[in-house]
Structure formats: structure tokens, C-alpha cells
C-alpha positions in Angstrom: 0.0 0.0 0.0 1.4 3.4 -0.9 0.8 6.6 0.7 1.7 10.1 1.4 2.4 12.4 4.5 2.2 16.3 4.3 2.4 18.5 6.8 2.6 22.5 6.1 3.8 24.6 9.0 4.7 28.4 9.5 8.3 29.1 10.1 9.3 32.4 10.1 12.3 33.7 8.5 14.6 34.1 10.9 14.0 30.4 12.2 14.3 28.8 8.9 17.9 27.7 8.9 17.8 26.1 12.0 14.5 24.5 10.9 16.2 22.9 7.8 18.5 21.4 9.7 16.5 19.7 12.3 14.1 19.1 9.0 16.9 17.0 7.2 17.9 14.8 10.7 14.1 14.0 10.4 14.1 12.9 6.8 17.5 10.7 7.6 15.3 9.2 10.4 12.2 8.4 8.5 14.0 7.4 5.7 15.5 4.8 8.2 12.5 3.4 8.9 11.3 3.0 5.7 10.1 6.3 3.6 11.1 6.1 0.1 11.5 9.5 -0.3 11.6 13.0 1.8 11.0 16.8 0.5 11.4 19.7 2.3 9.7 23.1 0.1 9.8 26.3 1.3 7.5 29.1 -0.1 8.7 32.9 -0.8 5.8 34.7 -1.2 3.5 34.0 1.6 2.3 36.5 3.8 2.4 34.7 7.3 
């Protein structure tokens, strides 16, 4: 069975190097434990 996980959550620009870092040790876990894949996107246009 195949399926996907999304999540969206605001991180405000000052955070968001930090974020991609904790963001990429949870992609090497998940991947672990099975995901196939992992994608991190950030948008640069929002108004949050």
C-alpha cells in the first residue's frame, strides 16, 4: 500500500535555517525506517 504524508507549518524567516536542519535529521530518520523519499519546500511569497 502506498501513501503520502504532508504536513505545512509556518516558520518564520529568521527560524528557517535552524528549521532545515532539524528538518533534514528527520528525513534521515524516516528514511530509516522505511520512507522512500523525503522533500522539504519552502515558499517565498507567503504573507504569514
Amino acid at each position: 500500500m502506498s501513501y503520502v504524508d504532508g504536513y505545512v507549518l509556518p516558520v518564520p524567516k529568521k527560524n528557517l535555517k535552524a528549521y532545515l536542519r532539524m528538518a533534514r535529521m528527520g528525513g534521515k530518520i524516516w528514511r530509516k525506517h522505511g520512507a522512500l523519499d523525503y522533500k522539504e519546500c519552502v515558499g517565498d511569497d507567503l504573507k504569514t
